[in-house]
Every structure is written in C-alpha cells, then in structure tokens.
C-alpha positions in Angstrom: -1.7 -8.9 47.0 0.6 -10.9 49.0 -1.3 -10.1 52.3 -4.4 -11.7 50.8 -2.7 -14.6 50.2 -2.0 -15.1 53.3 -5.4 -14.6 54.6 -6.6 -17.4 52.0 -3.7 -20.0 52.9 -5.0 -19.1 56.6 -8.4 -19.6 56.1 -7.6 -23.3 55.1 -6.7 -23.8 59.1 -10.4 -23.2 59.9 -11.5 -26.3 58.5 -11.9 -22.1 58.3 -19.8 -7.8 53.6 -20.6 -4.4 54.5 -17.3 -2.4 55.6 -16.5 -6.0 56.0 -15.3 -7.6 52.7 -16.1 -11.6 51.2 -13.2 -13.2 52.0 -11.7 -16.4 49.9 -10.9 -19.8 51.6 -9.1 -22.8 50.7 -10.2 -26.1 51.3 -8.3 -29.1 51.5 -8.1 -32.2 49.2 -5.4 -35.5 49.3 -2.3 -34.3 47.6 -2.9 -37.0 44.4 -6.4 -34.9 43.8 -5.1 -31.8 44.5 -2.3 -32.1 42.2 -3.9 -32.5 39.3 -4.9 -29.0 39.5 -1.9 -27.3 40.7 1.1 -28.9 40.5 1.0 -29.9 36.5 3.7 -31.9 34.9 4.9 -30.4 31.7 5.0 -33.1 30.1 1.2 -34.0 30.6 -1.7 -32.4 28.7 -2.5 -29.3 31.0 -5.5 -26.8 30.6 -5.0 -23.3 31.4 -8.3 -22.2 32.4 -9.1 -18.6 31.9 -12.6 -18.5 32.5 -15.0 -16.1 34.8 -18.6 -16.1 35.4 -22.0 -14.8 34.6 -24.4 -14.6 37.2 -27.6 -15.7 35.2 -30.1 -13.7 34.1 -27.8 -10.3 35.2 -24.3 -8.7 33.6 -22.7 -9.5 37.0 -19.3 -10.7 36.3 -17.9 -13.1 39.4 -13.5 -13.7 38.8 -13.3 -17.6 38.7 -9.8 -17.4 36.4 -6.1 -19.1 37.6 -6.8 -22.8 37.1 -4.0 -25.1 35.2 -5.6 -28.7 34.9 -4.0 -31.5 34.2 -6.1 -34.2 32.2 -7.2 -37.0 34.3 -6.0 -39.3 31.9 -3.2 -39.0 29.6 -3.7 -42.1 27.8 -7.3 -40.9 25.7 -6.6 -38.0 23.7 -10.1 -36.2 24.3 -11.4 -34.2 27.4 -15.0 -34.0 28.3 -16.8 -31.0 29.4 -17.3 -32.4 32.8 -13.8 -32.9 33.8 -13.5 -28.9 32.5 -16.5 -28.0 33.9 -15.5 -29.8 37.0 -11.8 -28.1 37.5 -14.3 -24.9 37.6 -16.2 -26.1 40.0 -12.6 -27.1 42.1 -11.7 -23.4 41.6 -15.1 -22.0 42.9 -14.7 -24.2 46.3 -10.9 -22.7 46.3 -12.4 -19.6 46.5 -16.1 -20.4 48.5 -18.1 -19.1 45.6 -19.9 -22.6 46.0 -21.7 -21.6 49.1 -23.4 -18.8 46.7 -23.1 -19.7 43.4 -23.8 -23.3 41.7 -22.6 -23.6 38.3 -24.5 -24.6 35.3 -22.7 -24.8 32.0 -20.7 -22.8 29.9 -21.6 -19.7 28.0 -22.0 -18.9 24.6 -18.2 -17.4 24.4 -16.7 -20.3 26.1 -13.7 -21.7 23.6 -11.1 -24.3 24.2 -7.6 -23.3 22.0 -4.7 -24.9 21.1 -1.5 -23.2 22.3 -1.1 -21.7 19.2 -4.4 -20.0 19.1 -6.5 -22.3 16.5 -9.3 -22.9 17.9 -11.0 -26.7 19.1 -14.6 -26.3 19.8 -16.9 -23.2 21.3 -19.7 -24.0 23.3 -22.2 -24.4 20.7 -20.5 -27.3 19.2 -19.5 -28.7 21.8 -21.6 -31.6 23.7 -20.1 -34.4 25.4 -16.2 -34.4 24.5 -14.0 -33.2 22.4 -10.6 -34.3 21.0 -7.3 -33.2 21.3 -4.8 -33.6 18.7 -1.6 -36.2 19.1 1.2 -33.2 19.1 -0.1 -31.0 21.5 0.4 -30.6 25.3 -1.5 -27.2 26.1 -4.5 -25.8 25.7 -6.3 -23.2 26.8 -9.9 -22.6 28.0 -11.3 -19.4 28.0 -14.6 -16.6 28.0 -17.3 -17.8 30.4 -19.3 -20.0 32.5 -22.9 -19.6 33.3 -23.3 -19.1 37.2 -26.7 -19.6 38.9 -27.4 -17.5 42.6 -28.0 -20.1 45.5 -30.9 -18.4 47.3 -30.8 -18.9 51.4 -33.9 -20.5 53.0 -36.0 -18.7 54.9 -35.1 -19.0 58.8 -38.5 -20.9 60.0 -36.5 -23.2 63.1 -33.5 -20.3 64.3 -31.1 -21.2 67.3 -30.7 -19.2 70.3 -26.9 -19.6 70.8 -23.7 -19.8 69.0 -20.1 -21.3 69.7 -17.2 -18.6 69.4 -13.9 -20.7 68.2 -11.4 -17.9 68.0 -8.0 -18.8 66.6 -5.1 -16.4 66.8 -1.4 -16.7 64.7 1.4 -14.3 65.7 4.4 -13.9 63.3 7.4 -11.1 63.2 6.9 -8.8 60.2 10.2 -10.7 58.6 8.4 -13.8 59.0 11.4 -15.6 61.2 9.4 -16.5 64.2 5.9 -17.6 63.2 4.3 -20.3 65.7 1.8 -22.5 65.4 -1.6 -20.4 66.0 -3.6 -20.6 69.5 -7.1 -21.9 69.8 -9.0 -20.4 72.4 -12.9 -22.0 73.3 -14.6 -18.5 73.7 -18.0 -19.8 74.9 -21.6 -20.2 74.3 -22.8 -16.8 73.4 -26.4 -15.6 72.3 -27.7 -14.9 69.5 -27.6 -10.8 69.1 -24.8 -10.5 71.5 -22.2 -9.0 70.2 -18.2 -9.3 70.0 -16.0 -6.6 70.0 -12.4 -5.8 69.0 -10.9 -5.3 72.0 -12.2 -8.4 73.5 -9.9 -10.3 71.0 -6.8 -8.2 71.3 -7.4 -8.6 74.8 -6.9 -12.4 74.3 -4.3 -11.8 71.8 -2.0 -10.6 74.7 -3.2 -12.4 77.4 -1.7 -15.3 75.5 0.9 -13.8 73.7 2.5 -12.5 77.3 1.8 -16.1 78.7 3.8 -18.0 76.2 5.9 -15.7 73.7 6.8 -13.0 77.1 9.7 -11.6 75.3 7.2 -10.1 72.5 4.9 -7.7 72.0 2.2 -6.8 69.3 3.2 -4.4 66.8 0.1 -4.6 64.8 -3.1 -6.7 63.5 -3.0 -7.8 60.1 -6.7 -8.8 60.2 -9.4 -10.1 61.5 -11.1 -13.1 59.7 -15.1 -14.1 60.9 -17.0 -17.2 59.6 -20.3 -16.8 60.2 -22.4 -20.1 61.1 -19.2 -22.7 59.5 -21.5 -25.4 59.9 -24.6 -24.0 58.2 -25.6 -24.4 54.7 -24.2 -21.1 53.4 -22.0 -19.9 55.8 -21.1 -16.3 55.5 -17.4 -15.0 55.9 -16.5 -11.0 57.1 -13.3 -9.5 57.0 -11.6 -6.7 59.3 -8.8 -4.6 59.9 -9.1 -2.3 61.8 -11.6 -1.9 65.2 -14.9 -3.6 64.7 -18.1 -5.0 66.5 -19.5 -8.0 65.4 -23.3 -9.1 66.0 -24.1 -12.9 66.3 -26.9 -13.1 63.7 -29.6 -15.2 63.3 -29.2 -18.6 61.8 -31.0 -22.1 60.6 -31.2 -24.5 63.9 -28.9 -27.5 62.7 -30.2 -31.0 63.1 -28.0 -33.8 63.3 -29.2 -37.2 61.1 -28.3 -40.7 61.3 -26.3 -41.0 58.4 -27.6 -44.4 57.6 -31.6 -43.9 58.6 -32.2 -40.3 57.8 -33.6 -39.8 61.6 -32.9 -37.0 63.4 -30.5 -36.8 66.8 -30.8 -33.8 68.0 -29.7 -30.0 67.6 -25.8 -29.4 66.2 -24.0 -26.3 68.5 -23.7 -23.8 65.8 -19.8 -22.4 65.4 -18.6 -18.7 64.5 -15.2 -18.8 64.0 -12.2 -15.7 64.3 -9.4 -16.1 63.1 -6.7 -12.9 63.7 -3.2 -12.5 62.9 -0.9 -10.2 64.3 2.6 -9.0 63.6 4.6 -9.0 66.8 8.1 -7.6 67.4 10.9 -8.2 70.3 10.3 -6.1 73.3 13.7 -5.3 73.3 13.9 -4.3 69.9 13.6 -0.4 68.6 13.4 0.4 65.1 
C-alpha cells in the first residue's frame, strides 16, 4: 500500500491495462480549495463520504470511497446534493476515473447519517437540499453513486508522431537522499514505434553516473506511462518489471483560439514516463 502511494503523489508531478495496470493520479488544486476536502477542521461540519460507484446499466462496482468534506459554508445549516455530489466528483479527478467515467446522481441506497447512525434523507427523498440539525458536526454519506462510461470517439483525423517526456526520480530505499527528479526531452517518435525498458534504464544511468557518481541503482520501483496527456481521455499503464511499449494511435489535436473558436494549427501530442528507482552508495555492501 505504501508503494502505491507513492506512485499517486508522483503522478501529480506530471502535470502527470493489460499486464500493465490503471494507475491513479493526483491533480492539483490552490491549497484554500483543496482543503476543504482534506484537511477538515474538527470543529466544522465535515462529511465522511463512503460512497462507490455503479457503472450504469451493469453490476460493475468502481472504489470512489476516502473523502472527508468540509461544508462550504458553515454558517447555513443544510448541504445540497451538489456540493456532495461535487466532493465525488473531486475524488474521481483524485483518482482519474473522470477521463472514463462521468457521474450522474446518486443511487437508490445512497443515505446521508448522522454520527450516531439516525438517518437524514435517502435518495428518494432527497431533491435539492437537505438540513442538518444545530448539534451536530459529522455526518456521514454512504451506499452509491450512479456512474455513466465515457465512450472514446472514433479516431477519423490520427497523428503520425508523438513527444516522449520521460521523467526519472532516484531515492535511497531509507528515503534520506531523494533529489529532485530529471527531465529528459526524449524526441519526436512515430506512431507504432516502440519503447523499450532498457532504453530508459539506460537513461536512468547515464544520468544518474553524470550527477549522483557516487551511486548506483539498486532497483526500479516502477515505471509509470501516460498515454496521449493532452488528449481527451488519456490512458495511463503501469510497469515493473521489463516492458515494451507501442506508441498507439491517437486523435490529431487542434489548437483553438480561445476567444474565436478558430483553429491554429496541430498540438505535438505528449506520452509521458515517469520511473523511479531506488539507488544505494557504491561503496556501501549490505
């Protein structure tokens, strides 16, 4: 568990499945915003947020649960089912379920509780807001939202070439020497060309030798690949161990005027790797 949370606090730096697993990301919000979903004063009205999802029309079961929201304002004693459904939608970009999933409402199990278990509303009942009672700081939230599959347009204008943004952090396995990671530019490469392990960990030392000479690698954590960052539902592949990774086809992106609507001009599509290693003293022997 902890090694995954490291790979999602990493993914944040980006901007960021087959044997390769989905991987989570986080993505980053002004510390007022952010804090009103993780950094709750206890003596606010908080939501503890228990809630997963149904992918509609199947049983698939997606994990949203671990939110604690604090209301946005602590001077009305009622919280809508937007700013619920909203800290949902927070946790779903927390954990890039938004690039496949858009969520819809709640589900028929959906309840909101007081901390002593009486229950404030279920779904049915439950329209635009609903009020909270004067003694009570926590509530909880639980059962289900409704989830609805984002479907990937059809590829009608692809690219022919992708930008390789490769990104590497080294740290020792006791975590006392951990610098800043290294961004390497690794080119224009086709689509179908294809990137290999050993190219990386090839980098990986090149630079490691060239500014940290008195280490070597011990071992790779991971390997962490974002496919089209830029795209409309970029696609994220995880690896441990050796690997070769295809360039795959994508969407040609078009930059607009922001103001006009009128197109500029083709956008360089990105893949981005990101690898950690664990490195240890040359000198040192276990």
């Amino acid at each position: 568990m902890k090694k995954w949370f490291l790979i999602l606090m990493l993914l944040g730096i980006f901007g960021c499945a087959t044997q390769p697993s989905k991987v989570a990301a986080i993505t980053g919000y002004d510390s007022d915003y952010y804090a009103r979903y993780i950094d709750p004063d206890e003596n606010k009205i908080t939501f503890a947020i228990n809630v997963d999802g149904f992918v509609e029309g199947s049983n698939q079961e997606i994990l949203i649960r671990g939110i604690h929201h604090v209301l946005t304002d602590q001077n009305q004693k009622i919280v809508t089912k937007a700013e619920l459904l909203d800290a949902i939608r927070h946790q779903m970009v927390l954990l890039q379920l938004d690039y496949s999933y858009e969520l819809v409402d709640f589900a028929p199990d959906a309840q909101l509780l007081t901390q002593d278990r009486r229950l404030l509303f279920a779904n049915q009942n439950f329209e635009e807001s609903v009020s909270l009672e004067d003694t009570i700081q926590e509530y909880l939230l639980k059962g289900h939202v409704i989830l609805r599959k984002r479907v990937e347009e059809p590829i009608t204008h692809p690219t022919e070439t992708a930008n390789i943004e490769y990104k590497v952090q080294f740290a020792t396995k006791d975590g006392e020497f951990h610098p800043l990671p290294i961004f390497v530019d690794y080119g224009e490469k086709h689509i179908g060309e294809k990137l290999t392990s050993d190219e990386f960990r090839k980098i990986a030392e090149e630079k490691l030798l060239q500014l940290y000479p008195d280490y070597m690698i011990d071992q790779k954590e991971y390997t962490i690949i974002k496919h089209n960052s830029l795209g409309q539902l970029p696609r994220y592949y995880s690896y441990q161990d050796h690997f070769s990774y295809e360039i795959q086809d994508r969407q040609r992106i078009m930059a607009k005027d922001p103001k006009s609507g009128k197109e500029l001009g083709e956008t360089q599509s990105i893949d981005n790797v990101f690898e950690k290693y664990l490195i240890t003293k040359k000198s040192y022997k276990p």
